[in-house]
Chimera marker file (.cmm) of the C-alpha trace (Angstrom):
<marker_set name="trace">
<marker id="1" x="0.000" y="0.000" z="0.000" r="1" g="1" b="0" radius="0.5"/>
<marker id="2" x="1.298" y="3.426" z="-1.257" r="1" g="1" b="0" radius="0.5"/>
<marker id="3" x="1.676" y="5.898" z="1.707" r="1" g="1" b="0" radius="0.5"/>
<marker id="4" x="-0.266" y="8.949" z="1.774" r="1" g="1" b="0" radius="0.5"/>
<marker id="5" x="2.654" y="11.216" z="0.604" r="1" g="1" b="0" radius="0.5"/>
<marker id="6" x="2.748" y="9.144" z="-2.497" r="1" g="1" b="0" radius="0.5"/>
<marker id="7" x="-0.806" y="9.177" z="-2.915" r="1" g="1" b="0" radius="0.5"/>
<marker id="8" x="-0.754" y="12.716" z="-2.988" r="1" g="1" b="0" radius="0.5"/>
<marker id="9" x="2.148" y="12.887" z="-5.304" r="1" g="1" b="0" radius="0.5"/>
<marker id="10" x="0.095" y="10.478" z="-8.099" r="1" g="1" b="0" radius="0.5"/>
<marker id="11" x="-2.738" y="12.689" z="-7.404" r="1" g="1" b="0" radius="0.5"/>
<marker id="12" x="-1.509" y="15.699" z="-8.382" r="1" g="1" b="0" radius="0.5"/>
<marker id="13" x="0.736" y="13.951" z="-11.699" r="1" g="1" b="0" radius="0.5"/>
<marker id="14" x="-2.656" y="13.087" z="-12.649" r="1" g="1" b="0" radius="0.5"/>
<marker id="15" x="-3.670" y="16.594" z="-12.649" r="1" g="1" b="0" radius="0.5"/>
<marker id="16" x="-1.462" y="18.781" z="-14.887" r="1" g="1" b="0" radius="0.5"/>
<marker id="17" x="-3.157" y="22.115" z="-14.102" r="1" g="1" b="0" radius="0.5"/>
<marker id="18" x="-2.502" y="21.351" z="-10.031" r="1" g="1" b="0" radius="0.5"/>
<marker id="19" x="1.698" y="20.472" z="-11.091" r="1" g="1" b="0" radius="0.5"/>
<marker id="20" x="1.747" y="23.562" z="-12.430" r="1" g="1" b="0" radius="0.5"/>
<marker id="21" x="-0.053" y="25.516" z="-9.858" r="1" g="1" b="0" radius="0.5"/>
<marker id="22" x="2.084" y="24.192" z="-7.112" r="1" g="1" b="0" radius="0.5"/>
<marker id="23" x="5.707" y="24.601" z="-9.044" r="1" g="1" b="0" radius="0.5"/>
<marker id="24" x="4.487" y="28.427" z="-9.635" r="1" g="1" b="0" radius="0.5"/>
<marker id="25" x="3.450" y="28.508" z="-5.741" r="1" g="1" b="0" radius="0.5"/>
<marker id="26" x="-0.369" y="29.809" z="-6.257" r="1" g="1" b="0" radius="0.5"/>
<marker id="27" x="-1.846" y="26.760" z="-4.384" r="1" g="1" b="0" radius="0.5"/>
<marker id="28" x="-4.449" y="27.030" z="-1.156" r="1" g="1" b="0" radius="0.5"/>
<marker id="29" x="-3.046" y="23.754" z="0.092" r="1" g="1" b="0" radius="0.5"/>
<marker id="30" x="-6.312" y="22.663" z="2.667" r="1" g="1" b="0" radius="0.5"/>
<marker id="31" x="-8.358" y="23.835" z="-0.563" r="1" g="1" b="0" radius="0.5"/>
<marker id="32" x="-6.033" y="21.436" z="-3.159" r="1" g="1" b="0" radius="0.5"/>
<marker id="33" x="-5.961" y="18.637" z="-0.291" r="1" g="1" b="0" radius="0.5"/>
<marker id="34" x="-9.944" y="18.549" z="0.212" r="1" g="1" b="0" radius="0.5"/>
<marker id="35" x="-10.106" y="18.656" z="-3.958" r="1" g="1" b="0" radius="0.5"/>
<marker id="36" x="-8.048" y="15.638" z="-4.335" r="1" g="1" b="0" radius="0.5"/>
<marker id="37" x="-10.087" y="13.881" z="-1.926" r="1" g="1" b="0" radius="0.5"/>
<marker id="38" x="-7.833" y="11.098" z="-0.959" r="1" g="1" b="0" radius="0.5"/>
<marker id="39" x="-8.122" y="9.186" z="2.104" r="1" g="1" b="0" radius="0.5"/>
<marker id="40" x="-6.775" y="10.870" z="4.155" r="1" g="1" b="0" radius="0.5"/>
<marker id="41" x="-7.127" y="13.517" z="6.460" r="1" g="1" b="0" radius="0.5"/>
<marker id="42" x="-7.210" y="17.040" z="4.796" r="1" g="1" b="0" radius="0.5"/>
<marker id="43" x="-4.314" y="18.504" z="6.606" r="1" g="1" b="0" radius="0.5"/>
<marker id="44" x="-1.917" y="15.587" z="6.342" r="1" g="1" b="0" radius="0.5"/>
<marker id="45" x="-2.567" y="15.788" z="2.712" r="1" g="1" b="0" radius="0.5"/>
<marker id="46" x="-2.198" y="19.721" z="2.763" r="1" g="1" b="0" radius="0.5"/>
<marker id="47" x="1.276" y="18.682" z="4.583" r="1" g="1" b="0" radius="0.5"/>
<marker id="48" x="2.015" y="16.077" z="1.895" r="1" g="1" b="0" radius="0.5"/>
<marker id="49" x="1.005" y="18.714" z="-0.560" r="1" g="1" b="0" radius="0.5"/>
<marker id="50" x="3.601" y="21.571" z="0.872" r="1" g="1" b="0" radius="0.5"/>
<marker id="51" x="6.532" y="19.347" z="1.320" r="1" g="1" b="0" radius="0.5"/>
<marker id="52" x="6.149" y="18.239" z="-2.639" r="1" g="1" b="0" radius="0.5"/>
<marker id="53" x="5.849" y="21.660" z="-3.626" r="1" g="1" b="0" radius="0.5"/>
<marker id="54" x="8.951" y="22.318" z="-2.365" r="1" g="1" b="0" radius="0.5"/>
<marker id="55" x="10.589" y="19.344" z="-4.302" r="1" g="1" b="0" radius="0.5"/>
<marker id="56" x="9.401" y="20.567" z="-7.450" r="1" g="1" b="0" radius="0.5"/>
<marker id="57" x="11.725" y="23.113" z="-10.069" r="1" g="1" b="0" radius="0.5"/>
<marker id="58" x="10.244" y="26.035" z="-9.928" r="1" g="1" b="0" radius="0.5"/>
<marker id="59" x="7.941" y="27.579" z="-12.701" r="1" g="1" b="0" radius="0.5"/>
<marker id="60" x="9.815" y="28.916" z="-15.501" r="1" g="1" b="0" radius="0.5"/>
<marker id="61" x="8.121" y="29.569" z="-19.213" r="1" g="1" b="0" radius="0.5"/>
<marker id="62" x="10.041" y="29.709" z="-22.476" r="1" g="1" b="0" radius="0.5"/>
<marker id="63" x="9.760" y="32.565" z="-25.323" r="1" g="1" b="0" radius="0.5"/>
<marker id="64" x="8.974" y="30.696" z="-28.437" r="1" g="1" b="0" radius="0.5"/>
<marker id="65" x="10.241" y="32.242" z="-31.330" r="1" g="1" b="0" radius="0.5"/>
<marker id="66" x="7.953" y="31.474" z="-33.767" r="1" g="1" b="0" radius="0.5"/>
<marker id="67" x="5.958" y="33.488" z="-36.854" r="1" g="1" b="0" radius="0.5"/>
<marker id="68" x="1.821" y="33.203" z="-36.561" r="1" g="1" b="0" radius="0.5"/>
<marker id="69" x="0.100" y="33.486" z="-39.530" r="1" g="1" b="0" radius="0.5"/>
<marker id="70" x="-3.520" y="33.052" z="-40.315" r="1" g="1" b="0" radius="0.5"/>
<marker id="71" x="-5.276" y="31.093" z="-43.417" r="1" g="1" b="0" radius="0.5"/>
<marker id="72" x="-9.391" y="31.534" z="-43.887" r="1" g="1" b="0" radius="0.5"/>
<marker id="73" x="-11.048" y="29.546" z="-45.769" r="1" g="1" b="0" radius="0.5"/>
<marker id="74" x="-9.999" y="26.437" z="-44.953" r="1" g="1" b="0" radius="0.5"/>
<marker id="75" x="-12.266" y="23.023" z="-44.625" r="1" g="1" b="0" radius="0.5"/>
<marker id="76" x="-11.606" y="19.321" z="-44.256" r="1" g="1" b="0" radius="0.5"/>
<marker id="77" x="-10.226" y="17.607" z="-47.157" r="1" g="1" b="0" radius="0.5"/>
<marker id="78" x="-9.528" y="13.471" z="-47.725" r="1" g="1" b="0" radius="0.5"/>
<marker id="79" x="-6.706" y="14.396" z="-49.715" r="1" g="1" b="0" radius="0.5"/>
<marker id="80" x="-3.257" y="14.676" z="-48.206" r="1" g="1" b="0" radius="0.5"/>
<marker id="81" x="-1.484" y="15.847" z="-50.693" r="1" g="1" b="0" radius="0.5"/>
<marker id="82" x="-3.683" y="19.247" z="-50.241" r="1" g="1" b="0" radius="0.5"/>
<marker id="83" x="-3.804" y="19.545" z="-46.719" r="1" g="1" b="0" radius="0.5"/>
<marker id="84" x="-2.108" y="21.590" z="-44.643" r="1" g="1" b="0" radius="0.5"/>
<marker id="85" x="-2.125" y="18.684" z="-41.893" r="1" g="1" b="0" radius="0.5"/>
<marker id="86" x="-3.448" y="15.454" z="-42.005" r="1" g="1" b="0" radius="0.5"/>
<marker id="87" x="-4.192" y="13.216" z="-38.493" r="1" g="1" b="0" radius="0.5"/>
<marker id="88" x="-5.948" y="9.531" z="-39.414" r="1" g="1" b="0" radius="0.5"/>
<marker id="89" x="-7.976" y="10.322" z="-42.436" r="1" g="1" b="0" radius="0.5"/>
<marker id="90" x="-8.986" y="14.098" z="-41.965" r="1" g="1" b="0" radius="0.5"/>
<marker id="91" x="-6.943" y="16.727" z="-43.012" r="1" g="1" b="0" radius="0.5"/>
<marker id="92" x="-7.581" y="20.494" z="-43.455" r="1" g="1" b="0" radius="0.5"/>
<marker id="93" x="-7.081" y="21.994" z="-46.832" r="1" g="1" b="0" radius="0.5"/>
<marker id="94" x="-6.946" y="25.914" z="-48.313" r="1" g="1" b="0" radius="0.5"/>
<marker id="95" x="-9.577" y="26.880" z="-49.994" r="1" g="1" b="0" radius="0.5"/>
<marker id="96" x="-11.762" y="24.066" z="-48.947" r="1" g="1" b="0" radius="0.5"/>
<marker id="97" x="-14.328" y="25.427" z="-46.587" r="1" g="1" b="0" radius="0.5"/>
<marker id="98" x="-15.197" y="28.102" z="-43.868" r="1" g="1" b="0" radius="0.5"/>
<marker id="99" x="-12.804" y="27.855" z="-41.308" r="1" g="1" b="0" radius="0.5"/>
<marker id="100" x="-9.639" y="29.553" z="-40.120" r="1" g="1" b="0" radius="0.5"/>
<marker id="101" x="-6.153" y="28.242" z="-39.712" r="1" g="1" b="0" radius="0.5"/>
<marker id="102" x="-4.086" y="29.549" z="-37.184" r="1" g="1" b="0" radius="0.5"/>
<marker id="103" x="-0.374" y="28.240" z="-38.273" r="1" g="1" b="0" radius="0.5"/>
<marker id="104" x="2.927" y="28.788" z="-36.127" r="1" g="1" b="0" radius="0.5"/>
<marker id="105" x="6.808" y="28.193" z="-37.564" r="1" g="1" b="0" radius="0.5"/>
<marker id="106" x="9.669" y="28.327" z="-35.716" r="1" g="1" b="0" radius="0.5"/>
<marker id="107" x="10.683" y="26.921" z="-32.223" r="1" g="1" b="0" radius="0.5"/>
<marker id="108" x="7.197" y="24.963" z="-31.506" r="1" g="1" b="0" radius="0.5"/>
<marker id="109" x="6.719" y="21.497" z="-30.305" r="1" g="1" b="0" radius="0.5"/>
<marker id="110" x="4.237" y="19.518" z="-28.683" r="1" g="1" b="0" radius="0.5"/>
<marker id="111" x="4.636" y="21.718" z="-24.993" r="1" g="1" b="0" radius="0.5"/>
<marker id="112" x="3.945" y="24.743" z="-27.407" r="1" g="1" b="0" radius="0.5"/>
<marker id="113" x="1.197" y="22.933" z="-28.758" r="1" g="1" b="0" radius="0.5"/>
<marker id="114" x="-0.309" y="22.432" z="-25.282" r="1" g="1" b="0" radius="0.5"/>
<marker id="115" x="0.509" y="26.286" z="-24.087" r="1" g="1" b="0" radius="0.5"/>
<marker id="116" x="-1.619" y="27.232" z="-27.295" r="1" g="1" b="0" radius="0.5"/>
<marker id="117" x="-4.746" y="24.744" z="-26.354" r="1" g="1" b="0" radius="0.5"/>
<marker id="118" x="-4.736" y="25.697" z="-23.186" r="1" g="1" b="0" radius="0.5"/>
<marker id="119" x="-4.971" y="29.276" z="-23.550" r="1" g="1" b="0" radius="0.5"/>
<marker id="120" x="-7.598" y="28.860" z="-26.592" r="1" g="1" b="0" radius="0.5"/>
<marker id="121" x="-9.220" y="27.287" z="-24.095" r="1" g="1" b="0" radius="0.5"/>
<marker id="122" x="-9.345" y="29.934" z="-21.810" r="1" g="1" b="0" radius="0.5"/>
<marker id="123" x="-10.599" y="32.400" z="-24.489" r="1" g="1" b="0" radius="0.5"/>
<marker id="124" x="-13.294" y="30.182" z="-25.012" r="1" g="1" b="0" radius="0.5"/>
<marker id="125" x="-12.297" y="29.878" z="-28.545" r="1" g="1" b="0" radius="0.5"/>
<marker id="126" x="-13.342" y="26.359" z="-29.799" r="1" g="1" b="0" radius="0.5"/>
<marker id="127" x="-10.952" y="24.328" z="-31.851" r="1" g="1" b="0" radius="0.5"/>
<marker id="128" x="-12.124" y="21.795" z="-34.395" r="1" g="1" b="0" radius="0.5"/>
<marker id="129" x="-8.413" y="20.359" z="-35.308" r="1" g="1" b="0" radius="0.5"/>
<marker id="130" x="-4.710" y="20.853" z="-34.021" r="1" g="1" b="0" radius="0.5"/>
<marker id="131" x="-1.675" y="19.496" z="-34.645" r="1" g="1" b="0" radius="0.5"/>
<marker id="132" x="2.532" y="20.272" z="-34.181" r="1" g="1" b="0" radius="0.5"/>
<marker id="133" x="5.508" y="18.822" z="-35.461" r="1" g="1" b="0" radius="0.5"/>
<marker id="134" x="8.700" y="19.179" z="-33.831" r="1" g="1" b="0" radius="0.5"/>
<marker id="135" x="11.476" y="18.836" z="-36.514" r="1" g="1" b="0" radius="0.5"/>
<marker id="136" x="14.159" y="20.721" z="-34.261" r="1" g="1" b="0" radius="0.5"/>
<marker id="137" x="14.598" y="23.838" z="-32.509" r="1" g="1" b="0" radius="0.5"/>
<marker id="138" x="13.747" y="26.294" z="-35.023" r="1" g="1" b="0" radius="0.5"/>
<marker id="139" x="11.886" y="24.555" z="-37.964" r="1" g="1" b="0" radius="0.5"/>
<marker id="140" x="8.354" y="23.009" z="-36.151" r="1" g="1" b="0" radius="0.5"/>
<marker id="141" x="5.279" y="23.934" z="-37.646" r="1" g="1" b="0" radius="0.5"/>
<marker id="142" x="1.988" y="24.062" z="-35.477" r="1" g="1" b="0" radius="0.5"/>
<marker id="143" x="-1.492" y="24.613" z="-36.736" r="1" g="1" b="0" radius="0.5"/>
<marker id="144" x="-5.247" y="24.955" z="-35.070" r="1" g="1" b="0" radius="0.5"/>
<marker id="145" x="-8.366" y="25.102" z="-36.470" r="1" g="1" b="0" radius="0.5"/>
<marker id="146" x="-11.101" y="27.321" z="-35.708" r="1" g="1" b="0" radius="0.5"/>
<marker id="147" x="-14.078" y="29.184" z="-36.808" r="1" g="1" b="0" radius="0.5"/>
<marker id="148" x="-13.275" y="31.734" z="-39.097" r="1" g="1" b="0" radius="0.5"/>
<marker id="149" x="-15.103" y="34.306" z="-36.528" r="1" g="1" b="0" radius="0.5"/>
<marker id="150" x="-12.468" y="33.312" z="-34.211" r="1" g="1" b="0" radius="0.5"/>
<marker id="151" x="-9.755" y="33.626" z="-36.263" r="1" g="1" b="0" radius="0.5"/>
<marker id="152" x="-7.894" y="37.386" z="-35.053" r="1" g="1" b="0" radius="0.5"/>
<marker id="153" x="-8.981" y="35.790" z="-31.420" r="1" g="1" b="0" radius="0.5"/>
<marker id="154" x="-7.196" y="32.879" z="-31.863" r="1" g="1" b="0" radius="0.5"/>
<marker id="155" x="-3.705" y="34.745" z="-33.767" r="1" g="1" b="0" radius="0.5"/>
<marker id="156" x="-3.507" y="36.674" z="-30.335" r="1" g="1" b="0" radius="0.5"/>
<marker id="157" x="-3.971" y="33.791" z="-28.226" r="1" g="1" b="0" radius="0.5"/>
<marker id="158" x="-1.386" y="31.700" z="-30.040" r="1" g="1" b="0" radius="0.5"/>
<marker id="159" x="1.143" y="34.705" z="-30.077" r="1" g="1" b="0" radius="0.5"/>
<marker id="160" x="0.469" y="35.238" z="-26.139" r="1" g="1" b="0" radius="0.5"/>
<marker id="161" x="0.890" y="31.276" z="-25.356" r="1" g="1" b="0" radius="0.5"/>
<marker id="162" x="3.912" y="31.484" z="-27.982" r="1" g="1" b="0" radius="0.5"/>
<marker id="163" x="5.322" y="34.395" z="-25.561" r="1" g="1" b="0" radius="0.5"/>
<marker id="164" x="5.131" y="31.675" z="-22.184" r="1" g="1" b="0" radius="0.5"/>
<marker id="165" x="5.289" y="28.036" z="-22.668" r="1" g="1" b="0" radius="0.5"/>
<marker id="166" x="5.549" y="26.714" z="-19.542" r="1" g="1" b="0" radius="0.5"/>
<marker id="167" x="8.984" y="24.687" z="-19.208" r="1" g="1" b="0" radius="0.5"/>
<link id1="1" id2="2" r="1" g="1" b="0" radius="0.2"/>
<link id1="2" id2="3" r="1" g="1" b="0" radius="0.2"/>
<link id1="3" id2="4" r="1" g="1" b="0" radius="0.2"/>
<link id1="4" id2="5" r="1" g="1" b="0" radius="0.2"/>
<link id1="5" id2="6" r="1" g="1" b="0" radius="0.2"/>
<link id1="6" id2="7" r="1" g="1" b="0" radius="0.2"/>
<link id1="7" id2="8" r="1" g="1" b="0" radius="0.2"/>
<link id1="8" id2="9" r="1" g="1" b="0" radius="0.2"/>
<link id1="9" id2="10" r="1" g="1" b="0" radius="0.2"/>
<link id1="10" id2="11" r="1" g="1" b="0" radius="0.2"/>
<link id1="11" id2="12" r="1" g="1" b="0" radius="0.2"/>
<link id1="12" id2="13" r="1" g="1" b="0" radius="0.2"/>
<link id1="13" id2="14" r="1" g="1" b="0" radius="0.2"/>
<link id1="14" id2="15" r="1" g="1" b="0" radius="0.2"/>
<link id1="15" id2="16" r="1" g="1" b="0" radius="0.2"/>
<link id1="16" id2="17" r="1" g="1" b="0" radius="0.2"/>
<link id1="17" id2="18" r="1" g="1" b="0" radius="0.2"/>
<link id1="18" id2="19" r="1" g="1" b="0" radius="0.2"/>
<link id1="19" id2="20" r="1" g="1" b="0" radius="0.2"/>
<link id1="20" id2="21" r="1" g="1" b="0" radius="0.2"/>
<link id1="21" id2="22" r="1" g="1" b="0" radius="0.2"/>
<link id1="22" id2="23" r="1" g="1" b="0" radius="0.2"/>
<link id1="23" id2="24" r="1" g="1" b="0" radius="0.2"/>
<link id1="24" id2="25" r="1" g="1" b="0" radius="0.2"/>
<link id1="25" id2="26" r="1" g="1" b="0" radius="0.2"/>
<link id1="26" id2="27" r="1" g="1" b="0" radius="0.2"/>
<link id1="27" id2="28" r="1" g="1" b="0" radius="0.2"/>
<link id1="28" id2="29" r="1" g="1" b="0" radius="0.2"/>
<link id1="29" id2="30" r="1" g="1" b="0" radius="0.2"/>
<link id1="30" id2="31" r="1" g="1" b="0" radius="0.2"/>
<link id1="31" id2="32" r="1" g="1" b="0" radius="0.2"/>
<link id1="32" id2="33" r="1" g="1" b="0" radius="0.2"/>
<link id1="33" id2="34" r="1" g="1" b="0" radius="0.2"/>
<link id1="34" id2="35" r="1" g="1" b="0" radius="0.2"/>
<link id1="35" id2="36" r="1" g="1" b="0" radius="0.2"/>
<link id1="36" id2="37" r="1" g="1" b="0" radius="0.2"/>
<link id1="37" id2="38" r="1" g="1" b="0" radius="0.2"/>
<link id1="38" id2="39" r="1" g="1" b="0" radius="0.2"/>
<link id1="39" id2="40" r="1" g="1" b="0" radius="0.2"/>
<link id1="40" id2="41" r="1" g="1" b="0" radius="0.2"/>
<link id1="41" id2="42" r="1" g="1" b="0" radius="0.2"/>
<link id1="42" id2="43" r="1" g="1" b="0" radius="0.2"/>
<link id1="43" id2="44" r="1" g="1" b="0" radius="0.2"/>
<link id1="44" id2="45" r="1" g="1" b="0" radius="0.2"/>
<link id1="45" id2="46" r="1" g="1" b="0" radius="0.2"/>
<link id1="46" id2="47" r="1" g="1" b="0" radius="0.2"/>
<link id1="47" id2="48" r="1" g="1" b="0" radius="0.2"/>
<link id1="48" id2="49" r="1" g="1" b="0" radius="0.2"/>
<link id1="49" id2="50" r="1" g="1" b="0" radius="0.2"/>
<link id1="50" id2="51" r="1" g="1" b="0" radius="0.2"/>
<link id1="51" id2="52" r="1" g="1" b="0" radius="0.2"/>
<link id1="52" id2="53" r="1" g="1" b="0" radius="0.2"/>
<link id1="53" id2="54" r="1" g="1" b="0" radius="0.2"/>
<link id1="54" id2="55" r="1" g="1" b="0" radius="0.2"/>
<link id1="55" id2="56" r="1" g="1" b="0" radius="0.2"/>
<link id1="56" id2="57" r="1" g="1" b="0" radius="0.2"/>
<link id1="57" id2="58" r="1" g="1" b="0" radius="0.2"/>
<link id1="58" id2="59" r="1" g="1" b="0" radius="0.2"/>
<link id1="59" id2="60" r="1" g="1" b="0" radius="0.2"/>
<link id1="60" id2="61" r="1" g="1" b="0" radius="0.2"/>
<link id1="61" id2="62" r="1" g="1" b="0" radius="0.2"/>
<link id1="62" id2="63" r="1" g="1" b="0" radius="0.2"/>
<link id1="63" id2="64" r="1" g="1" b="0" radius="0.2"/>
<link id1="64" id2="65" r="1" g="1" b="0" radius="0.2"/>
<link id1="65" id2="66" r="1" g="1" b="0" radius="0.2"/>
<link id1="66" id2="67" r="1" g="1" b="0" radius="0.2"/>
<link id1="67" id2="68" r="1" g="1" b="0" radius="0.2"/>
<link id1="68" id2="69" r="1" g="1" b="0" radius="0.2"/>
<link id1="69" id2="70" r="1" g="1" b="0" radius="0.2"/>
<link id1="70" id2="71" r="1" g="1" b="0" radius="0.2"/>
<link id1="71" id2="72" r="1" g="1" b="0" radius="0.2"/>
<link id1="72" id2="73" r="1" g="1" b="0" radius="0.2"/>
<link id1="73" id2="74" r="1" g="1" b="0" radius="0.2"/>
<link id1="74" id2="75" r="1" g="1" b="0" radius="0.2"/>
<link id1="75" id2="76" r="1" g="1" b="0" radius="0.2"/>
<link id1="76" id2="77" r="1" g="1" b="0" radius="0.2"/>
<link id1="77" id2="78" r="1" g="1" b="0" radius="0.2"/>
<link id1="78" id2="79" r="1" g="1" b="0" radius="0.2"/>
<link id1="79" id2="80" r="1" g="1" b="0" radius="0.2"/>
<link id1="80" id2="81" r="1" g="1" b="0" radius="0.2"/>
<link id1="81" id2="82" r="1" g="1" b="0" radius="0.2"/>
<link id1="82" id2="83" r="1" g="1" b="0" radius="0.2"/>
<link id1="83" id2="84" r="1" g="1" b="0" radius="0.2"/>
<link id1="84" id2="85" r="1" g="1" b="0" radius="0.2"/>
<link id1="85" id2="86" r="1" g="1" b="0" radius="0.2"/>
<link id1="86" id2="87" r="1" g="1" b="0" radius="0.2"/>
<link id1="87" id2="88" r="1" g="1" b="0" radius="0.2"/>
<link id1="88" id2="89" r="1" g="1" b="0" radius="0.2"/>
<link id1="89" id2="90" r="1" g="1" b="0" radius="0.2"/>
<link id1="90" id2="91" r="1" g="1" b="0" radius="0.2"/>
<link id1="91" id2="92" r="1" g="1" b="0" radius="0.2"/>
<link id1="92" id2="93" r="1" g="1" b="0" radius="0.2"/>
<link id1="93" id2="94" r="1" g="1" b="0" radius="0.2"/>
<link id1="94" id2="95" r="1" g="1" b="0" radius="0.2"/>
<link id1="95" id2="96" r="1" g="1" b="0" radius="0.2"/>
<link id1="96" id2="97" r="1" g="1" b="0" radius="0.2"/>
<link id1="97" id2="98" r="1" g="1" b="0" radius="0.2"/>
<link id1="98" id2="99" r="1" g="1" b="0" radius="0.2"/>
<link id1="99" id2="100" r="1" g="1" b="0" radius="0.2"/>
<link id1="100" id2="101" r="1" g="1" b="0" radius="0.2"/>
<link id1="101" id2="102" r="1" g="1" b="0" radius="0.2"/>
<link id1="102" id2="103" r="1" g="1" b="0" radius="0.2"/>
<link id1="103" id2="104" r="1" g="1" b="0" radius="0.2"/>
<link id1="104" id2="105" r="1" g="1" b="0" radius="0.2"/>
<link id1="105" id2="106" r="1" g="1" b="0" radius="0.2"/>
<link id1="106" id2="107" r="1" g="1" b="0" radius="0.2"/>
<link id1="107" id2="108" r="1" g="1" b="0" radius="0.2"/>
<link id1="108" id2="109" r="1" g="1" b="0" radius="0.2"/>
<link id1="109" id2="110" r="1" g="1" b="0" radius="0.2"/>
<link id1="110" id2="111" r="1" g="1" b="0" radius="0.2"/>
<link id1="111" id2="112" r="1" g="1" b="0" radius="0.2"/>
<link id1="112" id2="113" r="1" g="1" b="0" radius="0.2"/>
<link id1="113" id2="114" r="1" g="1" b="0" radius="0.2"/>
<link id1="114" id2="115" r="1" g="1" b="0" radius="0.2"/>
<link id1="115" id2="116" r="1" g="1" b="0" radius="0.2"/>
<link id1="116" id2="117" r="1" g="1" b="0" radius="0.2"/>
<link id1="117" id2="118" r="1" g="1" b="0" radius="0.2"/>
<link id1="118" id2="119" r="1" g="1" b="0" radius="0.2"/>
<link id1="119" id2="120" r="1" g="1" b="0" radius="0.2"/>
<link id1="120" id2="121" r="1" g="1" b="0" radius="0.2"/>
<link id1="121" id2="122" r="1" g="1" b="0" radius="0.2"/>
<link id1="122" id2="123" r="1" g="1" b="0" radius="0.2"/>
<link id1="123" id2="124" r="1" g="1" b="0" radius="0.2"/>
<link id1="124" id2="125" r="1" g="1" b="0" radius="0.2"/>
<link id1="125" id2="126" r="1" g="1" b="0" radius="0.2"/>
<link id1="126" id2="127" r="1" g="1" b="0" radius="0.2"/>
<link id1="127" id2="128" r="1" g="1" b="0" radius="0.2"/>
<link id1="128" id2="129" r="1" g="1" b="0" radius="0.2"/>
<link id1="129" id2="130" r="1" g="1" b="0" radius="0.2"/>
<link id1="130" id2="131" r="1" g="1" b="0" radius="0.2"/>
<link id1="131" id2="132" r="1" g="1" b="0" radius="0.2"/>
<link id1="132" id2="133" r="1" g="1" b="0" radius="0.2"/>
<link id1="133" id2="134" r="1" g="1" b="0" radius="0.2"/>
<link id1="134" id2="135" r="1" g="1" b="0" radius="0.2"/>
<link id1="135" id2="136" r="1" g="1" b="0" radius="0.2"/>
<link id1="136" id2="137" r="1" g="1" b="0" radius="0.2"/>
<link id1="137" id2="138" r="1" g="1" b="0" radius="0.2"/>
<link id1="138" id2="139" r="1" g="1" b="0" radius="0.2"/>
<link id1="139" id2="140" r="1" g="1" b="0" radius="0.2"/>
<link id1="140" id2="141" r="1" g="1" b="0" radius="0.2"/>
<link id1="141" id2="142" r="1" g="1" b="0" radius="0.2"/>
<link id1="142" id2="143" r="1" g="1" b="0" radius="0.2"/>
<link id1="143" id2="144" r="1" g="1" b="0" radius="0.2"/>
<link id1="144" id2="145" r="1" g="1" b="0" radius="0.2"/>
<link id1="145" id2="146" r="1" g="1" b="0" radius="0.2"/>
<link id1="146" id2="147" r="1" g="1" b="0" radius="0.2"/>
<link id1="147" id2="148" r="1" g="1" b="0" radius="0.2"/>
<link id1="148" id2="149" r="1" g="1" b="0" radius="0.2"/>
<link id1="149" id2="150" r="1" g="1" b="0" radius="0.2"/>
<link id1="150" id2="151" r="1" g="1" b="0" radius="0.2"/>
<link id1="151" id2="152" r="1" g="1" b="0" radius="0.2"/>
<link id1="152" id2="153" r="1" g="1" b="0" radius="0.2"/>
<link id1="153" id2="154" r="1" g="1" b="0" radius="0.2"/>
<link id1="154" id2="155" r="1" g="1" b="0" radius="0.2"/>
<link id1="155" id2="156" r="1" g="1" b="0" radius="0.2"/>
<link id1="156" id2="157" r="1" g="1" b="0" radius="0.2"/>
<link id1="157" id2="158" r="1" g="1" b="0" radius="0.2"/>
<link id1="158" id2="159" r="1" g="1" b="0" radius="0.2"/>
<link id1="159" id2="160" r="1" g="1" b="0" radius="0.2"/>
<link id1="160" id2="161" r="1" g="1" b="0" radius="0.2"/>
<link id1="161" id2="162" r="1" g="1" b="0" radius="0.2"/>
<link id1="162" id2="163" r="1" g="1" b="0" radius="0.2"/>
<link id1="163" id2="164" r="1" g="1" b="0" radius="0.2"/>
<link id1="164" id2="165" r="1" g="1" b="0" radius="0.2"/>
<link id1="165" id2="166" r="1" g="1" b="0" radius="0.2"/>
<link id1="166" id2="167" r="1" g="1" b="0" radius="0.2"/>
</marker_set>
């Protein structure tokens, strides 16, 4: 049987946004402790909570360079020859539909990738398709897709999240 320090640990892995919160030192610890719910009583998990906080880096974010450009018109293809990304058998295409694509080049990768989603996300813009490759430290390519009335929304949002990736 795991102890309750360990508990606590796996809880919060299994919780990104609460790893995050704790490394950058923004947590209520009873209030994360009673959230987690373990068994366990709140303030040895608070306790558990404090003392892994303070075995975690601390948080840093990286300036990606990258350059954000945006595409309208763009729709779902079956063709990959035309699309602009391809993931199973769906891919997004140029003048193929309604839609916007958001596309980033430069220093992105699948944490960049992330940073973007999460602060779309948080500017409620909906995505319908997203992918990133990482072919090195300069040359990835990232793109999102999203309604074309969310397009200038979702340039700033990738250029802000471009600006902070978390490390």
């Amino acid at each position: 049987m795991a102890s309750l320090a360990a508990e606590t640990r796996e809880a919060v892995r299994e919780r990104p946004f609460l790893l995050r919160a704790l490394r950058a030192g923004v947590v209520n610890y009873a209030a994360a402790a009673e959230f987690l719910d373990l068994d366990g009583e709140t303030e040895a998990v608070s306790t558990a909570l404090r003392r892994f906080a303070d075995d975690l880096p601390p948080y840093a974010a990286d300036d990606r360079a990258a350059r954000v450009t945006m595409k309208s018109g763009v729709g779902k293809t079956d063709d990959p020859d035309e699309a602009l990304f391809f993931v199973g058998d769906r891919g997004f295409a140029p003048d193929a539909g309604r839609e916007t694509a958001v596309l980033a080049t430069g220093a992105v990768d699948p944490a960049a990738l992330a940073a973007v989603l999460g602060r779309l996300e948080a500017n409620d813009v909906a995505v319908a398709a997203a992918g990133v490759t990482a072919a090195g430290e300069t040359d990835g390519s990232l793109a999102v897709i999203v309604s074309r009335r969310d397009g200038a929304a979702a340039v700033r949002a990738v250029e802000a999240a471009l600006a902070a990736v978390p490390e």
